[in-house]
C-alpha positions as CSV (number, residue, x, y, z in Angstrom):
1,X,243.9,31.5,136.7
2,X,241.1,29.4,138.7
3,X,237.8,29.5,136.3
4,X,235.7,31.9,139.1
5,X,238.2,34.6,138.5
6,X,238.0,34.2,134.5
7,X,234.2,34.4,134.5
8,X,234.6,37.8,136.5
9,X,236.9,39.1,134.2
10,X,234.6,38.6,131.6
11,X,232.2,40.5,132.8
12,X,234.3,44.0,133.1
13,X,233.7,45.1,129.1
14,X,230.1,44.8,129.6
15,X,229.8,46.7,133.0
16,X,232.2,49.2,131.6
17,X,230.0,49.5,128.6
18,X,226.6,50.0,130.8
19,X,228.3,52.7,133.3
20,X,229.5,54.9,130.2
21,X,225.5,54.9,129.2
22,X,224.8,55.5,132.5
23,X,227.6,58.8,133.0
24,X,226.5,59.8,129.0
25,X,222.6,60.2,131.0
26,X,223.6,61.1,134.7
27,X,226.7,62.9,134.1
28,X,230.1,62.3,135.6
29,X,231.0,65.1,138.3
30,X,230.3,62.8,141.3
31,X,233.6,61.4,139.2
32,X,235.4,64.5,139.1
33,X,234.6,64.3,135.1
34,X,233.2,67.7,133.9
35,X,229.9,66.2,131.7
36,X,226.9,67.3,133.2
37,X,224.9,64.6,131.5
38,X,221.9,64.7,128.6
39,X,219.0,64.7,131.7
40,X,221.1,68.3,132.1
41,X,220.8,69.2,128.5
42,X,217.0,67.9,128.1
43,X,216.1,69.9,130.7
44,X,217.2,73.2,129.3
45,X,215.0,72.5,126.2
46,X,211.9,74.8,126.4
47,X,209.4,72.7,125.1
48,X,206.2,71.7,127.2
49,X,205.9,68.7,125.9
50,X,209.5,67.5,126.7
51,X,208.6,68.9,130.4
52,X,205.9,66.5,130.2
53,X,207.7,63.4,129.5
54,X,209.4,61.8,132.1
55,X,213.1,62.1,130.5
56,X,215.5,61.8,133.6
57,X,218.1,59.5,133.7
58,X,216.5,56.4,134.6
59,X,214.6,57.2,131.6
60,X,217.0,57.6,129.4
61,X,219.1,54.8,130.5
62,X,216.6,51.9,130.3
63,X,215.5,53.8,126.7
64,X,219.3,53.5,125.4
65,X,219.7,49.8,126.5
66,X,216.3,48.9,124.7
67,X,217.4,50.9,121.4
68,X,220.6,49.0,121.4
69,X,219.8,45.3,122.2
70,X,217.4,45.9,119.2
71,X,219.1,48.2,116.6
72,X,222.8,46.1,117.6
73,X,222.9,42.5,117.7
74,X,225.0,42.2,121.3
75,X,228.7,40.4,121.0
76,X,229.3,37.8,123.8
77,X,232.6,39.6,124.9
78,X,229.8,42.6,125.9
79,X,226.6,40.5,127.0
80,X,228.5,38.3,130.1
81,X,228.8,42.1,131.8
82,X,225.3,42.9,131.0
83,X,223.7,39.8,132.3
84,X,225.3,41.2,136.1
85,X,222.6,44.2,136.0
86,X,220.3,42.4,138.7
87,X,223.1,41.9,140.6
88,X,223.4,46.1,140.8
89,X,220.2,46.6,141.4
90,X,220.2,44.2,144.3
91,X,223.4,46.3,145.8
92,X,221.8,49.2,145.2
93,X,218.9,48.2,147.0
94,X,220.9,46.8,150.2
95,X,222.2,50.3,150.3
96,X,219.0,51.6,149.8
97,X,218.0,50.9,153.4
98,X,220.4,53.8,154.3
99,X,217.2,55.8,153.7
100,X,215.6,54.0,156.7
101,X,214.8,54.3,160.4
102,X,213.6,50.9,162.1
103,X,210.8,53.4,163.0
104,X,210.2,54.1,159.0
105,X,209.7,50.8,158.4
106,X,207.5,49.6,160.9
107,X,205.1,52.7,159.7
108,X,205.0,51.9,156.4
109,X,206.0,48.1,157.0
110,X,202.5,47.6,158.7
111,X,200.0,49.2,156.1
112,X,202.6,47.3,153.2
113,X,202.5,44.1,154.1
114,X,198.3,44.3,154.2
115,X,197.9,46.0,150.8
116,X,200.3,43.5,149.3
117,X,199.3,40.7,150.8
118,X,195.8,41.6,149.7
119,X,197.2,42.4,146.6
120,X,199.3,39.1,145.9
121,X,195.9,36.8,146.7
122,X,194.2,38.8,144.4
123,X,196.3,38.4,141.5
124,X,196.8,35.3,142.1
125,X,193.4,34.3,141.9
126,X,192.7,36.5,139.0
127,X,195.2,34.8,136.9
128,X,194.7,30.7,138.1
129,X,190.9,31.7,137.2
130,X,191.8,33.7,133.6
131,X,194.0,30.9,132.9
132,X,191.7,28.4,133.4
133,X,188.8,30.1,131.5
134,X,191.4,30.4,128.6
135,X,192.1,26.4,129.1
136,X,195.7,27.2,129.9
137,X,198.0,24.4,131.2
138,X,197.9,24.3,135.0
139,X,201.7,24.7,135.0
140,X,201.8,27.3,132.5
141,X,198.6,29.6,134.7
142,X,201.0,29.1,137.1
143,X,203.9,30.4,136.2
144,X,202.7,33.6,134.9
145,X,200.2,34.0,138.4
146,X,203.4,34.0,140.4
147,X,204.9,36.5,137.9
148,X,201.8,38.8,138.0
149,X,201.2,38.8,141.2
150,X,205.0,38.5,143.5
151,X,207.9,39.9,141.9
152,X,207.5,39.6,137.8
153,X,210.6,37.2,136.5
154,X,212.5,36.3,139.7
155,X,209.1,34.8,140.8
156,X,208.4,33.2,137.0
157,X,211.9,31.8,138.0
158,X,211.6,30.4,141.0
159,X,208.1,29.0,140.5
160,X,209.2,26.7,137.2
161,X,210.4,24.4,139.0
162,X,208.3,23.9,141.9
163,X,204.7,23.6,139.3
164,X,207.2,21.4,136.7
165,X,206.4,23.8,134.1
166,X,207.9,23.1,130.1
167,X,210.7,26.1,129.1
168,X,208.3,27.3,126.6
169,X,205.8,28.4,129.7
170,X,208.7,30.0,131.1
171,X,209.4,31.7,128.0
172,X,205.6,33.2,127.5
173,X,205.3,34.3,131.1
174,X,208.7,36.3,130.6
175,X,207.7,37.5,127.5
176,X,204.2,39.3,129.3
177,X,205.8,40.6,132.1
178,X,208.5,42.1,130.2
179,X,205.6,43.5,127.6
180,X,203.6,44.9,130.2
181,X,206.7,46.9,131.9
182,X,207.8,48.5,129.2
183,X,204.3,49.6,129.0
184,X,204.2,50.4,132.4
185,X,207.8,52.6,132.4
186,X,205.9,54.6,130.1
187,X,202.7,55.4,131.3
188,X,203.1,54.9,135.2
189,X,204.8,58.3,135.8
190,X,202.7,59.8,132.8
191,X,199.6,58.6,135.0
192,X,201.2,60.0,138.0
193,X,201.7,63.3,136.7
194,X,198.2,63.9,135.3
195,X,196.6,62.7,138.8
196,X,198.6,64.9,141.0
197,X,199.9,62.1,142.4
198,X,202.0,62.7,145.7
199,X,205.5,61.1,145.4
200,X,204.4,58.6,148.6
201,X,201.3,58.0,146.3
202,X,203.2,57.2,143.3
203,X,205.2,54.6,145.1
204,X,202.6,53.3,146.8
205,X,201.1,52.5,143.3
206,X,204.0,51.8,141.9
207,X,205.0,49.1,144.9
208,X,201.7,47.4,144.3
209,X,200.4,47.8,141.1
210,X,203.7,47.4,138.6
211,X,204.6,43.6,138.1
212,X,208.5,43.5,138.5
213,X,210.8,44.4,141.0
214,X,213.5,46.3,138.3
215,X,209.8,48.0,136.8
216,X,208.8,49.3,140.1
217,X,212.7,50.4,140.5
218,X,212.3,52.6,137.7
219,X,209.4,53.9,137.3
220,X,210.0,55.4,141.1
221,X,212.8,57.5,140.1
222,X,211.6,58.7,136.8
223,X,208.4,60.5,138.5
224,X,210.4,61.4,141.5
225,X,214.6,61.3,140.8
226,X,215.2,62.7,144.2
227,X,218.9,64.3,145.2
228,X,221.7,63.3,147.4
229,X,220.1,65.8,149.5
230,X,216.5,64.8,149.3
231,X,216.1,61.4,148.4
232,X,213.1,60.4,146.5
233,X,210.4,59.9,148.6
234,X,208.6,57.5,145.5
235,X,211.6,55.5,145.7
236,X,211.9,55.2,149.3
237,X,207.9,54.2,149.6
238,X,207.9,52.3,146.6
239,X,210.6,49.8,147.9
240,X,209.5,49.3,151.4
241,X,205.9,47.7,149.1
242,X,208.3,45.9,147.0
243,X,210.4,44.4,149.4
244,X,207.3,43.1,151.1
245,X,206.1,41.3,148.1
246,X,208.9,39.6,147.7
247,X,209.1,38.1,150.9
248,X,205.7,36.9,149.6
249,X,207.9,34.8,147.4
250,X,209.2,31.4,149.2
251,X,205.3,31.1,150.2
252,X,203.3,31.7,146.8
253,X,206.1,29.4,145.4
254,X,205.1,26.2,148.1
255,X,200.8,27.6,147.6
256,X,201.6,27.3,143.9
257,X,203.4,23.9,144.1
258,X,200.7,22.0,146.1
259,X,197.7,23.4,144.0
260,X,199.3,22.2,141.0
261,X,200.2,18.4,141.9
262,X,196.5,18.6,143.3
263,X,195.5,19.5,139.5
264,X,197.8,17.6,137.5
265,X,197.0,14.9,139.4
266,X,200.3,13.6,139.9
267,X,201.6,9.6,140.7
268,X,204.5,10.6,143.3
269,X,203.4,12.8,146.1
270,X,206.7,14.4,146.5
271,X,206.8,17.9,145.5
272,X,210.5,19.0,144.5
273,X,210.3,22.8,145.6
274,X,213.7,23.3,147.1
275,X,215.3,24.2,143.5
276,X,213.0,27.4,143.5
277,X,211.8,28.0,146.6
278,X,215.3,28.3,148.4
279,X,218.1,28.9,145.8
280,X,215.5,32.2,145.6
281,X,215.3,33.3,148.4
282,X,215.7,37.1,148.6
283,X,218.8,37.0,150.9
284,X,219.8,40.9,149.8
285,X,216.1,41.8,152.0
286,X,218.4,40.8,154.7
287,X,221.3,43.1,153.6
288,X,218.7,45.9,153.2
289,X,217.5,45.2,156.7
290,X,221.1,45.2,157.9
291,X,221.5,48.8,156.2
292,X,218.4,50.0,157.7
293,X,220.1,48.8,161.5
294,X,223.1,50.3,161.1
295,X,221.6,53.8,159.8
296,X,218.9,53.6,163.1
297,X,221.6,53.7,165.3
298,X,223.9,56.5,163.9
299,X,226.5,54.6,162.5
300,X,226.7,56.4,159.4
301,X,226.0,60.3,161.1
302,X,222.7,62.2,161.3
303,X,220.2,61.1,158.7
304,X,218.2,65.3,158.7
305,X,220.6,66.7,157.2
306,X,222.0,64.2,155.9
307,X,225.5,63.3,156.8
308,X,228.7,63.0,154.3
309,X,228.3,59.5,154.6
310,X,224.8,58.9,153.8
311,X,225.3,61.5,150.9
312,X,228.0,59.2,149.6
313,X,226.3,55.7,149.8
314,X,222.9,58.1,148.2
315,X,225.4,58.6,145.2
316,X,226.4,55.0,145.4
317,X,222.8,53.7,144.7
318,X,222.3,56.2,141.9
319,X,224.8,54.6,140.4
320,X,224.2,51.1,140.7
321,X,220.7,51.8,139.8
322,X,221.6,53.7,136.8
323,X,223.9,51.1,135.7
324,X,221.5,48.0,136.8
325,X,219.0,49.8,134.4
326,X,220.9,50.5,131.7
327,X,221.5,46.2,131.3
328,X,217.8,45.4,132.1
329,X,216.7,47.4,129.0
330,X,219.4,46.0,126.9
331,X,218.1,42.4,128.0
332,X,214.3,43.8,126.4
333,X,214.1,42.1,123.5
334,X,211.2,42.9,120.8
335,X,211.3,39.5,118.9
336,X,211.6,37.8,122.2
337,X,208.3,40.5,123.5
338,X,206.4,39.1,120.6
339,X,206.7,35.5,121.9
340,X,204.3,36.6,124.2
341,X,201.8,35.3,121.7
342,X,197.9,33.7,122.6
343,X,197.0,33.0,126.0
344,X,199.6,33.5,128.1
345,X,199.8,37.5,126.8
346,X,195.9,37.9,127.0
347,X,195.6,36.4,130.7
348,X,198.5,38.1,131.7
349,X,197.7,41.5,130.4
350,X,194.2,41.2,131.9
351,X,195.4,40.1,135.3
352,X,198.3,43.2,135.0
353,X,195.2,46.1,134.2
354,X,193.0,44.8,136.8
355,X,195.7,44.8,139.4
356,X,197.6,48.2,138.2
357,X,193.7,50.2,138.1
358,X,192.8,48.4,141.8
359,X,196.0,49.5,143.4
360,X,195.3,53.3,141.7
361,X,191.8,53.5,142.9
362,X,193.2,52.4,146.5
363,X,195.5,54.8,146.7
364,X,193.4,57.7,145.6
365,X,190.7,56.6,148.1
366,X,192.7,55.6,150.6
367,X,196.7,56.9,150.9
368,X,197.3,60.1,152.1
369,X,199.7,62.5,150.3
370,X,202.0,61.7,153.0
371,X,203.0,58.8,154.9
């Protein structure tokens, strides 16, 4: 047995173990498996201020992973499958482009890409200048700039290497942006609710305001689940925002790299960015884009109604969203949150507010209802 096939076997008690949270939420009768799932049961409960809360599955899933990475101490058997949760959340992404027309996304494509590239300066900025006030390390402003204002970790990630930043930065930025989203999970579709919020509106917040991509993810279908029938609009908006900040991502990473050898006034003049700038590079855009051709020309049937295959691949991504979930909040860890300590959380948080309140007084002033 060749060592790639070993380390995929590994992960099968862990992915097992997150899609039976995610059928105990959701339910199993896509499966054929008569549960209708606790969203189901929560629902039936006559009690305003449970119809207040956002308690879908989403919720519920990211809720039980969080309660057990910190009431459990995760065995290693289990944590190998649990550390493949991005990797669902990118499939179920690529097959998010199902919902698509070229035509969709050149419509909200064009206003995107201006609101987040406004957006990504501006946060940038915001954090290089709070970090600097706070006599933060150049690399370590860095780090957590990239993370507030691209695509949260994958962007804390990929910028590490290119600014030469120590693992502790690393640790610190991580540690604020995984703060501030659980924050957010709670109080984005709270927000939403009391505001009256359209679904578009809500993912247009969500898409530029909220730090990570998996945050953004989430918070969408909480305020606006959606069906196989009528996917959620949130979701569907809210994507098309965070897909174009992430394509943000190879760029910030080289802005961020030459700024900092300027400041750290370094003795070589070569800049070693290909580590995080390429091995980064959000290749599953391009399967989303490929999903969003083949659905433009018919391949998969008639999107209005939708056809029996676009029903089935909506199913697919509930799933893999559901499951992708479920690991990301068992990888929240409270004594790892506190790390956050000093600067890094008080720049960070700062930077997060004033982005999350900008993009909400945007939209209310400027996003219609509907796209």
């Amino acid at each position: 047995m060749s060592n790639k096939t070993s380390e995929i076997i590994k992960t099968i008690p862990g992915i097992l173990f997150m899609f039976a949270i995610a059928m105990f939420t959701m339910g199993g009768e896509d499966l054929g498996i008569p549960w209708p799932g606790l969203e189901a049961y929560i629902k039936n409960i006559n009690y305003n201020i449970i119809k207040v809360l956002p308690l879908n599955y989403i919720f519920l899933c990211i809720l039980f992973g969080i309660l057990i990475a910190n009431l459990f101490k995760l065995p290693n058997w289990l944590l190998a499958g649990v550390t493949t949760s991005r990797m669902f959340i990118k499939v179920g992404v690529i097959l998010l482009g199902s919902l698509y027309s070229f035509k969709d996304v050149v419509n909200l494509g064009a206003t995107a890409i201006f609101l987040i590239l406004s957006f990504v300066i501006l946060t940038l900025t915001i954090t290089l200048w709070l970090g600097k006030k706070a006599n933060m390390d150049s690399a370590s402003a860095a780090v957590l700039a990239a993370g507030t204002s691209v695509c949260g970790v994958s962007a804390i990630v990929a910028t590490a290497p290119a600014v030469r930043a120590k693992t502790t930065d690393v640790v610190f930025s991580i540690a604020t942006i995984l703060s501030f989203g659980v924050i957010s999970i709670i109080l984005f579709p709270v927000i939403g609710k009391i505001l009256n919020l359209s679904a578009h509106q809500f993912g247009v917040w969500s898409g530029t305001g909220i730090l990570s991509s998996g945050q953004v993810l989430a918070v969408c279908l909480i305020f606006d689940p959606g069906t196989a029938n009528h996917a959620s609009v949130s979701l569907k908006t809210g994507e098309i925002y965070n897909l174009a900040r992430v394509i943000f991502l190879p760029f910030v990473v080289l802005a961020l790299a030459v700024m900092n050898s300027r400041s750290a006034k370094l003795f070589d003049e070569h800049i070693t960015i290909h580590t995080g700038l390429w091995s980064k590079f959000p290749l599953f855009v391009l399967g989303f884009l490929i999903m969003v051709f083949i659905t433009s020309f018919g391949l998969l049937g008639q999107v209005s109604p939708p056809s029996p295959e676009l029903i089935t691949i909506r199913k697919l991504y509930n799933w893999f969203f559901a499951i992708g979930i479920t690991g990301l909040g068992m990888q929240i860890s409270f004594p790892e949150l506190r790390k956050a300590g000093g600067k890094p959380l008080i720049v960070g948080s700062i930077a997060a507010v004033i982005k999350a309140l900008l993009a909400l007084i945007v939209v209310l002033l400027l996003i219609p209802e509907k796209p």
